[in-house]
N, C-alpha and C positions, 0 to 999 in steps of 0.2 A: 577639497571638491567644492564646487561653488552652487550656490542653491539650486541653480533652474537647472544645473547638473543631475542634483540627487534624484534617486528612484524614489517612486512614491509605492509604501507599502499598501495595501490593503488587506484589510481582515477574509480571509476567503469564503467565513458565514455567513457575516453581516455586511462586507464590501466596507466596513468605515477604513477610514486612514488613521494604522500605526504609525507613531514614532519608531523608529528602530533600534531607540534605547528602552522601548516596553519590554517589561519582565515575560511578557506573555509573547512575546512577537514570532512568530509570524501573526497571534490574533491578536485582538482587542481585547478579551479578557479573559477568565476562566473559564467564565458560563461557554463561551465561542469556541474555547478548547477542548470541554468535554462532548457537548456538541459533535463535533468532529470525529472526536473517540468513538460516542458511538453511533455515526454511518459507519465507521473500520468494522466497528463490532457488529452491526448490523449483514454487514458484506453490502451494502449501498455502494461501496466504495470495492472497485476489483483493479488489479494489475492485469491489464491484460496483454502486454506483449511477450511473447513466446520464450521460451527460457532456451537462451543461448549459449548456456557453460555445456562445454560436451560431457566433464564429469558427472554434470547434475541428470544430465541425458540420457547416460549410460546405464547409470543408479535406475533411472523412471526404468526402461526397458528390459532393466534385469528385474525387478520387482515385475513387472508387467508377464512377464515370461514366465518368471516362476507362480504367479497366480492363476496363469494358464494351465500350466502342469498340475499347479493342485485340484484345481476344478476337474481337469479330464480326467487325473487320477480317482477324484470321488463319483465321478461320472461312472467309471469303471466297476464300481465297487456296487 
């Protein structure tokens, strides 16, 4: 691939430009990597597009149902 080819990396905390043979890369260092760990950890950072496996779907809706059941049951009680 020829230079003005290549993609230019950058750090996603600090924007500098990695090389793509950094130990760290996608970031610039460590500090940039844990950084990043924690917004995850924080929840700073969410996935929000809708979960589209039908098993995973399935799963929510039977949990969902049976926490329903158990609530009305102790409703009952």
């Amino acid at each position: 691939m020829t230079e003005a080819k290549q993609k230019i990396l950058r750090c996603p905390i600090c924007k500098t430009v990695v090389p793509l043979d950094e130990p760290n890369a996608p970031f610039c260092s460590d500090r940039c990597r844990i950084i990043d760990l924690g917004k995850w950890a924080s929840g700073e950072y969410r996935i929000s597009s809708p979960i589209l496996d039908p098993g995973v779907l399935e799963d929510i809706d039977e949990a969902t149902l049976r926490r329903a059941q158990q609530e009305n049951d102790a409703d009952e009680r």
